[in-house]
N, C-alpha and C positions, 0 to 999 in steps of 0.2 A: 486566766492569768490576770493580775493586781494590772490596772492600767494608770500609770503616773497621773495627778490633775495636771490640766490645761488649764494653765490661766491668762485672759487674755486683754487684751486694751486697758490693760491698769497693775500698778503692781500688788502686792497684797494686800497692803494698808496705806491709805490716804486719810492727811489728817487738814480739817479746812476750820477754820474757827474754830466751835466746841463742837464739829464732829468727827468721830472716827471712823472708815469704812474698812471692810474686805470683801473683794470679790473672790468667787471661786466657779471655776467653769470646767468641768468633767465629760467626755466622751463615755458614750452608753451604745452608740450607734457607730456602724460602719466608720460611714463621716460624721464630724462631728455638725452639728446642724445648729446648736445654740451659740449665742454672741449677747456677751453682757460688758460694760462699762460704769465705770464712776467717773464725773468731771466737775473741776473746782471751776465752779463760776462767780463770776462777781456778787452776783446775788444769792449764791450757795450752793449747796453740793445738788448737781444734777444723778441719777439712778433708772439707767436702760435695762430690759433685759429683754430681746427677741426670740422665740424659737421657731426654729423653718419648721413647713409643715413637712411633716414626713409620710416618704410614698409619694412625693414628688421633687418633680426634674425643680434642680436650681432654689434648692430650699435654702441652703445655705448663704445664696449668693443675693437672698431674698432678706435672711435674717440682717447679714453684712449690709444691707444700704437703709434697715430701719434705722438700726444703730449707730451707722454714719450720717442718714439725716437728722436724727434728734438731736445727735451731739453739735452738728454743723448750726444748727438751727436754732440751736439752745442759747449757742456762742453767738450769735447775730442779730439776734432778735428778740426783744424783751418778751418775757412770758412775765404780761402784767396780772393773768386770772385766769381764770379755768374754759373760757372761748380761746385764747391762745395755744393752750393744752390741746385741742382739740385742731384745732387748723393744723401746728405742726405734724400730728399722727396724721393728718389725710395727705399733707406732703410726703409721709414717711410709704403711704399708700403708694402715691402715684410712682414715687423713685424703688419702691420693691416692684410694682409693676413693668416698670421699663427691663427686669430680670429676666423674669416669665416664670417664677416663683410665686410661695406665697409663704406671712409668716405670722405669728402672735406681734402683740409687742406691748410693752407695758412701759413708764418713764412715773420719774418722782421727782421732783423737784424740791429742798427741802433750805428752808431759811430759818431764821430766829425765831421768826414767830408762827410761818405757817408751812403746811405739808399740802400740793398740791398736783394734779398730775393726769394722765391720761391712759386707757387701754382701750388694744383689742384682742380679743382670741380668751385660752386659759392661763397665758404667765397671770400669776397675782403680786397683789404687794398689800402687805398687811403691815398693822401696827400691833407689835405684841409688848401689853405692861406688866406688870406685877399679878396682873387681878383679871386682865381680859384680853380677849384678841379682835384689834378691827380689820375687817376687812374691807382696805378702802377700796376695790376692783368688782365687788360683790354684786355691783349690776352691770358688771359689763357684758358685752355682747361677744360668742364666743365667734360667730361668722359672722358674713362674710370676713377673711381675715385680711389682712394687710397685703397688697398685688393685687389685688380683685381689680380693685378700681371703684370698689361700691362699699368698702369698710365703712363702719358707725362710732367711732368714738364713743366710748362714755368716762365723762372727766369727774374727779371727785377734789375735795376740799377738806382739810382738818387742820385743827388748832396745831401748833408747836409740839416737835417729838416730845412726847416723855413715854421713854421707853425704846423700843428697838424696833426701827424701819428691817422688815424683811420684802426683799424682792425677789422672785426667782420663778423657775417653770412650772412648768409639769410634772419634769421628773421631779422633781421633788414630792410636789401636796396628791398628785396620782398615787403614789404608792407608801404613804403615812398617811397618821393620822395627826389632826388639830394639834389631840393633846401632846404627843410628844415632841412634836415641832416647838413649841412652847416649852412646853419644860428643858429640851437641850438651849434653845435664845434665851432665857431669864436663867440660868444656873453658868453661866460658860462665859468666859471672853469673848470677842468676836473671831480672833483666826481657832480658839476652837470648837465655836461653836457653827462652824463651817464646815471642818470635819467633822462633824459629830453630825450634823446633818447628812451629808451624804452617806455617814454611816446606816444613816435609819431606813434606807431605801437598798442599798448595798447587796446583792443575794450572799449564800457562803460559798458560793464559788470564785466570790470577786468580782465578775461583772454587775455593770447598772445595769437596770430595765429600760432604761432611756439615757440622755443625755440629761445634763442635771447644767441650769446656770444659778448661783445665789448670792445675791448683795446682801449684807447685813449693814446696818448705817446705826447710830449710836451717840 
């Protein structure tokens, strides 16, 4: 059976200066284990996306306190560079730890002129243009993950969007490929090129393979 999207801690589209976002967050599992966010900061659009790990106790409750700490943390605390990036996710650490969970988590921060941000686990966040795809997550470390208590950050840096900030899971990049991820982000608007991504993982039975979270920013 078709399962409605869940979408959650933001409405569809937020629009902050010259960007526009939608999130979109899909149930694939039992419970639903992913938690994604967009938040208007003074210094620009912030971009979370957590997934519990699954196959364990409290993954959810794991994903919920990365997400509430980056957002919390984002909001209070200047993230002047990419050490900053990196301190918050280890706070996001110790506050998924206190769960007794464990989860990915990936955050973008994006202003006028720069794109900056931090991960652990397999969520990714790519920048996809006209012509190529960066993968700005592409060395991060997939464990230990966020609740360990012993996650590794790895933070990255790039010039001013041009083009389309993609943030999202597993369920997504696990079950596509590169190129069609790309080709539905450069051909589509953003709320349909949301659907149309989760289209491309979708069985024909209508169920996900997974839970599916995905920011698109623009």
């Amino acid at each position: 059976m078709l399962r409605p999207p869940v979408l959650i801690h933001n409405p569809d589209r937020v629009s902050v200066r010259q960007f526009a976002s939608v999130v979109r967050v899909e149930r694939g599992n039992p419970e639903l284990q992913d938690c994604a966010a967009v938040v208007e900061l003074d210094s620009g659009l912030l971009a979370v996306v957590a997934d519990g790990a699954g196959g364990r106790s409290n993954a959810r409750e794991a994903a919920e306190a990365v997400v509430r700490t980056i957002r919390n943390g984002a909001n209070t605390a200047a993230l002047a560079g990419t050490s900053d990036c990196a301190r918050l996710l280890l706070r996001a650490d110790d506050e998924a730890l206190k769960t007794g969970g464990e989860s990915t988590g990936a955050f973008v921060l994006l202003t006028q002129t720069s794109i900056m941000g931090a991960s652990v686990g397999d969520s990714e966040a790519w920048v996809i243009s006209e012509h190529e795809i960066t993968v700005l997550t592409k060395a991060q470390r997939r464990k230990p993950c966020l609740g360990t208590g012993a996650a590794c950050p790895t933070t990255f840096y790039f010039p001013a969007l041009a083009g389309t900030l993609l943030v999202a899971s597993d369920g997504l990049f696990k079950y596509t490929s590169s190129d069609a991820i790309a080709n539905v982000v450069r051909h589509a608007n953003l709320d349909v090129a949301a659907k149309e991504l989760v289209r491309l993982v979708r069985y024909p039975s209508g169920e996900l393979p997974d839970d599916i979270s995905i920011i698109l920013v623009r």
